[in-house]
C-alpha positions in Angstrom: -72.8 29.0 23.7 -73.3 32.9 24.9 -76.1 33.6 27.3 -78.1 35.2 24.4 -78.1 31.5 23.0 -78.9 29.9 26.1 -81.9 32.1 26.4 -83.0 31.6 22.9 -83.2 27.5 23.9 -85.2 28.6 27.3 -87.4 30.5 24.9 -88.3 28.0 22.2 -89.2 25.5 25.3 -91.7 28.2 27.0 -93.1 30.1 23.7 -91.8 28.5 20.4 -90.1 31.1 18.1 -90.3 34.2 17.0 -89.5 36.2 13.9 -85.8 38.4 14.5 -87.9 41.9 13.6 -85.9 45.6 12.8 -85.6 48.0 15.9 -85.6 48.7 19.6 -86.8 51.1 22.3 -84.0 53.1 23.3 -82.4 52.9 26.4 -83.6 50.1 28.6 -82.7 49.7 32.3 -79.4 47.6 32.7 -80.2 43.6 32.9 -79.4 42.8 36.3 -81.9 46.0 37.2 -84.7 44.1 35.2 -84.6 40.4 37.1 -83.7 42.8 40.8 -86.3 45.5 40.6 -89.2 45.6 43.4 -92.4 44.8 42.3 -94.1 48.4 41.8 -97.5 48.6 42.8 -100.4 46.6 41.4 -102.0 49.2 39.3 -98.3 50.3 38.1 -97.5 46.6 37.6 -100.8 46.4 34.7 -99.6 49.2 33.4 -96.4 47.7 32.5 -97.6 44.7 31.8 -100.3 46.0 29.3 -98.1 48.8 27.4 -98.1 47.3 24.4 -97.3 48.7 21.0 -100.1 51.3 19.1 -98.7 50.6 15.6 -97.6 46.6 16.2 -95.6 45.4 13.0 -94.0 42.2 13.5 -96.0 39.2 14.6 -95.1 39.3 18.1 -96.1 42.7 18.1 -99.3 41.6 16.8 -99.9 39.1 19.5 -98.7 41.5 22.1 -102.1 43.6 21.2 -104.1 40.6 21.2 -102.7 38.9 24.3 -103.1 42.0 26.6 -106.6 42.7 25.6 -107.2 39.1 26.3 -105.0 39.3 29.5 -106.9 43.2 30.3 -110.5 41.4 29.9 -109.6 37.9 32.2 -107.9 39.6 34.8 -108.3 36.7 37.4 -106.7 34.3 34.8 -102.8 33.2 35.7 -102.7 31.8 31.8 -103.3 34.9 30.5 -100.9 37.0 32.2 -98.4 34.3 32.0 -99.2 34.3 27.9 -98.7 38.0 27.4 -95.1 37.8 29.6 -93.7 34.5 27.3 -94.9 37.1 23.9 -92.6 40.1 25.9 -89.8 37.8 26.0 -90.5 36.6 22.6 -89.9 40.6 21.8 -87.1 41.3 24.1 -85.5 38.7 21.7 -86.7 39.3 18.1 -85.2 43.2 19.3 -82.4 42.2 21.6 -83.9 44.7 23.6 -83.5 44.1 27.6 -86.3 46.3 28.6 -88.5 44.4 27.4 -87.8 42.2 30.2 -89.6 44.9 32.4 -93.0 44.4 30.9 -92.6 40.3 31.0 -91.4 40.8 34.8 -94.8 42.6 35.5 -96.8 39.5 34.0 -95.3 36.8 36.1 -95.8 39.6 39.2 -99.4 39.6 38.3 -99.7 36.0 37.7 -97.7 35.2 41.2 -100.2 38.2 42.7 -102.6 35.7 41.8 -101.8 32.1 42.9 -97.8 32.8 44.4 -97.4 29.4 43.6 -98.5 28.6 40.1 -95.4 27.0 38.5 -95.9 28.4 34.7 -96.1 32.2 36.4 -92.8 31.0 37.9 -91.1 29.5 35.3 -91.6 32.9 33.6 -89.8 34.9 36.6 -87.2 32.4 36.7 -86.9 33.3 33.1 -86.7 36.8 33.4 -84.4 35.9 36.1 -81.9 33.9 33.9 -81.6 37.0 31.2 -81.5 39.2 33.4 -78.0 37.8 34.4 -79.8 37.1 38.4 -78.7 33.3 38.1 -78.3 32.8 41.8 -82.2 33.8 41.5 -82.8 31.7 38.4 -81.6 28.4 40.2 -83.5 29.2 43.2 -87.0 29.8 41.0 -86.6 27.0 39.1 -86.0 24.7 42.2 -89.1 26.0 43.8 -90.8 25.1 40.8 -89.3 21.1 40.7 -90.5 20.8 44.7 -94.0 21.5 43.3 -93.6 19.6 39.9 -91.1 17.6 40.1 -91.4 16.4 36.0 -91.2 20.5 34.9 -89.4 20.1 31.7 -89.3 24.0 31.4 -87.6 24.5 35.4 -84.9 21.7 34.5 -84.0 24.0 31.6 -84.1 27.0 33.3 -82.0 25.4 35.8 -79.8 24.0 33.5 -78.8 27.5 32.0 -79.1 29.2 35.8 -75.8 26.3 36.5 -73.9 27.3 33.3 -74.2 30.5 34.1 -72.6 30.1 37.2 -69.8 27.4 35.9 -71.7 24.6 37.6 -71.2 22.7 34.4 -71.6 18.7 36.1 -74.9 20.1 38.1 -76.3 21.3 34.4 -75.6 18.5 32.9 -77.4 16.4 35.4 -80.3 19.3 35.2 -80.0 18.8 31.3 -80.4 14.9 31.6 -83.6 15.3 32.9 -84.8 17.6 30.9 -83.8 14.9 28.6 -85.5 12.6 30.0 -89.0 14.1 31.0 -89.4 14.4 26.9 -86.1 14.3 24.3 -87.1 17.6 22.3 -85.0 20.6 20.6 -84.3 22.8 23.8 -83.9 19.5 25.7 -81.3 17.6 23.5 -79.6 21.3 22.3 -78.2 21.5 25.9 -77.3 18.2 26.3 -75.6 18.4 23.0 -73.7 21.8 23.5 -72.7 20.5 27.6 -70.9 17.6 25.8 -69.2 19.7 23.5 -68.4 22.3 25.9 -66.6 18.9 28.1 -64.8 18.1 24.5 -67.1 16.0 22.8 -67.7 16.8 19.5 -68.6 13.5 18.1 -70.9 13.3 21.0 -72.6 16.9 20.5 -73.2 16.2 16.9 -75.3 12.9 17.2 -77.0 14.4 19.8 -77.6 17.7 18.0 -79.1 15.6 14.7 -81.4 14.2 16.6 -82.5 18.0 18.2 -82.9 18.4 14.1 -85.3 15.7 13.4 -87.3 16.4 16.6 -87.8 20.2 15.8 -88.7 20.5 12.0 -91.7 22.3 11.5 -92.6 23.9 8.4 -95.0 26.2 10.7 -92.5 26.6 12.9 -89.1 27.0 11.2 -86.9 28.6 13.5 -85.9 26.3 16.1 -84.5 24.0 13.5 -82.8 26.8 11.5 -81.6 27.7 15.7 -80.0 24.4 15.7 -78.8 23.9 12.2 -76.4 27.3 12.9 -75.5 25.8 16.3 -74.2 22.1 14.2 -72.8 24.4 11.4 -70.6 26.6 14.3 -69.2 23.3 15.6 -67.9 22.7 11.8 -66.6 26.2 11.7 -64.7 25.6 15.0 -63.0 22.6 13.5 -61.9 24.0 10.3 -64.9 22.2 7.9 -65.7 25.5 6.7 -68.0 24.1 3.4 -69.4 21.9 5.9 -70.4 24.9 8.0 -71.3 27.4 5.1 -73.9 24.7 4.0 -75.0 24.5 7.4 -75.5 28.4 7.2 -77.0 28.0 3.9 -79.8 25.2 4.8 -80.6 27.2 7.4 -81.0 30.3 5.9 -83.4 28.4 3.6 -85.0 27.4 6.1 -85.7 30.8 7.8 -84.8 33.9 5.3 -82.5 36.1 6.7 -82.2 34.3 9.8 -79.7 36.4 11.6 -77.7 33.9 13.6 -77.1 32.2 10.3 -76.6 35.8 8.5 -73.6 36.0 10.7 -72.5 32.5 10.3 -72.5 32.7 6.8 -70.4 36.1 7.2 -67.9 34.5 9.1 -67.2 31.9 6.1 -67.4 34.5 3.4 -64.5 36.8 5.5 -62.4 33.4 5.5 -63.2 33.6 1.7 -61.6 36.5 1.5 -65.1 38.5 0.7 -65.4 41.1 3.6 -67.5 43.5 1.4 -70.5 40.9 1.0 -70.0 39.8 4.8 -69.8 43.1 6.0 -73.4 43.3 4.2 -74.5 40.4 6.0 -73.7 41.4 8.7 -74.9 45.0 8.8 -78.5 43.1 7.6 -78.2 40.8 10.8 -77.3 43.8 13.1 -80.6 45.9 11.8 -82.5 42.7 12.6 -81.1 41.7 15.8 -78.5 44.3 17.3 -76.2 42.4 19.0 -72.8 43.5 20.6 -71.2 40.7 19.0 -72.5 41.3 15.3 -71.5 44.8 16.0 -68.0 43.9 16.5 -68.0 41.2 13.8 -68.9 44.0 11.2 -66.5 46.1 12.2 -63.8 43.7 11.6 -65.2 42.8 8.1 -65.5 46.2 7.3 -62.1 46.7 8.1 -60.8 43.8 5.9 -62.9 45.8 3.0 -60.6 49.1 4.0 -63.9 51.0 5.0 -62.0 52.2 8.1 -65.0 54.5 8.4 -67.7 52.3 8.4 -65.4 50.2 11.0 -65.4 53.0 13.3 -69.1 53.3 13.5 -69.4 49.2 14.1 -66.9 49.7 17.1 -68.5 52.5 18.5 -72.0 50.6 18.8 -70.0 47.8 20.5 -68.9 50.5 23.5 -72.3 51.9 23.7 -74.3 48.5 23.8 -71.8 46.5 25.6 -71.8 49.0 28.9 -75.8 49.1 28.0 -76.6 45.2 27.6 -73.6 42.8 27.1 -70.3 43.5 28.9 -69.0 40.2 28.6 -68.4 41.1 24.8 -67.1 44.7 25.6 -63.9 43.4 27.6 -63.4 40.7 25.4 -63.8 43.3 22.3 -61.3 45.7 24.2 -58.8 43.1 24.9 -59.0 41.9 21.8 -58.5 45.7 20.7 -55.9 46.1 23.4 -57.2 49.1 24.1 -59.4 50.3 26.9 -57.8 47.8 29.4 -58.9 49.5 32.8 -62.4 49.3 32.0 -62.1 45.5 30.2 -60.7 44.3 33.4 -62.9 46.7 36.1 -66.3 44.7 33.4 -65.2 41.2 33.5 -64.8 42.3 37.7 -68.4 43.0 37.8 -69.3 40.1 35.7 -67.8 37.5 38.1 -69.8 38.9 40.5 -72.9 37.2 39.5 -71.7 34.2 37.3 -68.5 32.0 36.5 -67.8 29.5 33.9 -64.7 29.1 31.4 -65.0 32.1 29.2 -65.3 34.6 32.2 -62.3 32.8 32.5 -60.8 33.6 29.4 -61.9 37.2 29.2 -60.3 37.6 32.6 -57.1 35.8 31.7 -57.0 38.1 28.3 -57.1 41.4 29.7 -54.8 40.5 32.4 -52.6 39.5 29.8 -52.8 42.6 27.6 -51.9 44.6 31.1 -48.3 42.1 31.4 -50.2 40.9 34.8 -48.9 37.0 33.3 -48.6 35.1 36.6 -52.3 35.9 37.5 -53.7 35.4 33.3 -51.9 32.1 33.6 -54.1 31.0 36.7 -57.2 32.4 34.8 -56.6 30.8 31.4 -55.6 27.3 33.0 -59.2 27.2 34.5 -60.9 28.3 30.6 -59.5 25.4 29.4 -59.6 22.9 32.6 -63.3 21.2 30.2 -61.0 20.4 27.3 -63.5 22.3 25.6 -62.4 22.4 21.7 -62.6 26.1 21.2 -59.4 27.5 19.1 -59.8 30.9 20.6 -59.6 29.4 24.3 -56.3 27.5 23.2 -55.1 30.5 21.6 -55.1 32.4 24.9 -53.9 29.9 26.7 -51.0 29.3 24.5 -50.2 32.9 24.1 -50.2 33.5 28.0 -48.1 30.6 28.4 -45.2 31.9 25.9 -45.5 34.9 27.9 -44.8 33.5 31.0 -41.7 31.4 29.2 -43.3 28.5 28.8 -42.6 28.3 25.0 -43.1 24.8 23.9 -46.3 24.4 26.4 -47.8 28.0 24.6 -46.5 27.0 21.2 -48.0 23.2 21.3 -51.5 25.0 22.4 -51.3 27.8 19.9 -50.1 25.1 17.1 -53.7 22.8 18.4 -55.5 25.8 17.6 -54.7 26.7 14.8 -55.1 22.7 13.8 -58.4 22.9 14.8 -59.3 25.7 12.7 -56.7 27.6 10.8 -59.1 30.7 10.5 -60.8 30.8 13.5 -60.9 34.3 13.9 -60.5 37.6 11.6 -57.6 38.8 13.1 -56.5 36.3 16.1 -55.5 33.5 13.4 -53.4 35.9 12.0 -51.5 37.1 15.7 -51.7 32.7 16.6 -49.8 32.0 13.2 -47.3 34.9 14.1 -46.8 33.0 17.6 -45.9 29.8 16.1 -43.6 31.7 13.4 -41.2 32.9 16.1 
């Protein structure tokens, strides 16, 4: 699960969901600047915090107005500035926008202005914290808020996702656990079942993802269980059930129309299909919704299986500029995947270790040492990625390939061959190189 997903489950816990909407601000600050920033002054802090939109047209737009006139009129009220700052993070999401982050960071100031103790004003810093990639500062929040309340379903999460982050994966399980067990809901359940799958079980993650399903239906409130039926549906994928995970994308697309985590899902399928003109629409539909780096690079690869090189090229391009904006994970695994652009994939996945860890830093570090011939020291990086047993064909493909490399040919081929078991079409154009690998 990418931090984007991990936030989305810290989100449905603090605010319930909100509608993926068209657009975004241009060019927010960087998201480590958002969580690090000092807190401006207090009469610069309301304006950030009250800058709402003049023209609101989603519904979180809409409740932005109302929420900071509320929040404008009951100044002395923590709730209120604590409401308004969950509604910015519902917007920072529903526009993959970071800067948004900015104007929820100013309500939990505010709140902490207030009462510096109040645990729902810090459970939203430490979830400004979290996305913006300050997980060092997430974990600490969230513990502050466990000393006062020591049943705080919402810090266990936070804290939770603040240990992923940072490859801590026994400490978030046991973080997870209790979440669990202070009240067995959707985000609760979703990160116990994606730990277990990430440790390699999948029969494990899927029992405990169903019952995430039956807790979180809501026809008022559809998209936590269309959130979860895409998360079920990308196990399937990984595993090769690709009817099992196209229905999974289907249900819930019916479940939330033009749900964009399931546009992209469904897109996926359809390329496998050998329909890369009606993915590539998909996914051009769930990129205007919700711009993310990695639909960005997914549409470029489906356009270039429907020979619109052009069309590619503008895809890729918006990878580079929003992955040094907002997600540079993705931009040195899209580079290495490229093999192009190798000083800069390695110099990104450098700065990303310095404020988390975890298997697929791992793996993007063992990949674009790789691509540079730097074996010995991809070897030692890929080992770790797949230390979990974590059934993720593109982790086994790496790991396979880097060990062929370093003329260890059965070892490499016996991965490469267990990831292409898996799932034979994993990946547009990685299946294809994995399938050449266990040719020779």
């Amino acid at each position: 699960m990418r931090t984007a997903q991990r936030a989305a489950l810290a989100l449905l816990l603090l605010v319930g969901p909100a509608a993926c909407a068209k657009g975004s601000r241009g060019a927010p600050p960087s998201a480590s600047a958002v969580a690090s920033a000092p807190a401006p002054p207090r009469d610069e802090l309301h304006v950030i915090a009250l800058n709402v939109p003049t023209e609101p047209q989603t519904h979180v737009e809409q409740a932005l107005v109302l929420l900071a006139a509320k929040a404008e009129e009951h100044q002395d009220k923590i709730e209120a500035w604590v409401k308004l700052g969950e509604t910015w993070v519902a917007r920072a999401r529903e526009a993959s926008d970071p800067g948004f982050y900015v104007n929820a960071k100013a309500c939990a100031d505010i709140a902490l202005g207030l009462l510096p103790d109040d645990p729902s004003a810090l459970d939203l810093k430490a979830l400004v914290e979290l996305n913006g990639h300050d997980f060092k500062a997430a974990l600490t929040t969230s513990d502050k808020v466990i000393g006062i309340d020591s049943r705080n379903q919402i810090a266990y999460g936070t804290k939770s996702d603040a240990l992923l982050e940072l490859g801590e994966y026994d400490a978030a399980t046991e973080a997870a656990d209790k979440m669990n067990a202070i009240k067995p809901n959707l985000p609760s359940y979703g990160r116990v079942g994606y730990l277990r799958w990430l440790k390699g079980d999948i029969q494990g993650s899927l029992d405990v993802m169903h019952l995430a399903l039956d807790s979180g239906r809501d026809a008022r409130n559809p998209e936590p269980y269309a959130w979860m039926l895409v998360q079920a549906a990308m196990i399937f994928f990984q595993e090769g059930d690709y009817a099992g995970a196209k229905k999974g994308f289907d249900d819930a697309l019916a479940s939330e129309p033009d749900y964009p985590p399931a546009l992209v899902g469904k897109a996926r399928c359809l390329l496998i299909d050998g329909e890369a003109k009606n993915a590539a629409e998909l996914l051009a539909k769930a990129h205007a919704a919700s711009p993310l780096v990695e639909t960005a690079w997914l549409l470029g690869d489906a356009r270039m299986r429907a020979n619109e090189e052009a069309g590619a090229k503008d895809a890729y391009e918006l990878v580079v500029k929003d992955g040094r904006r907002t997600d540079k994970l993705t931009l040195s695994r899209f580079y290495s995947a490229k093999n192009r652009d190798l000083d800069e994939a390695l110099k990104l996945i450098q700065e990303e270790k310095k404020t988390r860890g975890g298997i697929y830093i791992d793996d993007a570090e063992a990949w674009v040492l790789y691509r540079l011939g730097k074996v010995d020291d991809a070897k030692a990086a890929s080992e770790r990625a797949i230390k979990l047993g974590t059934p993720d064909p593109h982790l086994l493909y790496h790991a396979g390939a880097i060990k062929i490399a370093a003329h260890d040919a059965d070892a490499g081929k016996k991965l490469v061959k267990k990831a292409l078991e898996l799932s034979p079409s994993f990946d547009v154009f990685e299946a294809e190189d994995a399938k050449k690998l266990v040719a020779q």
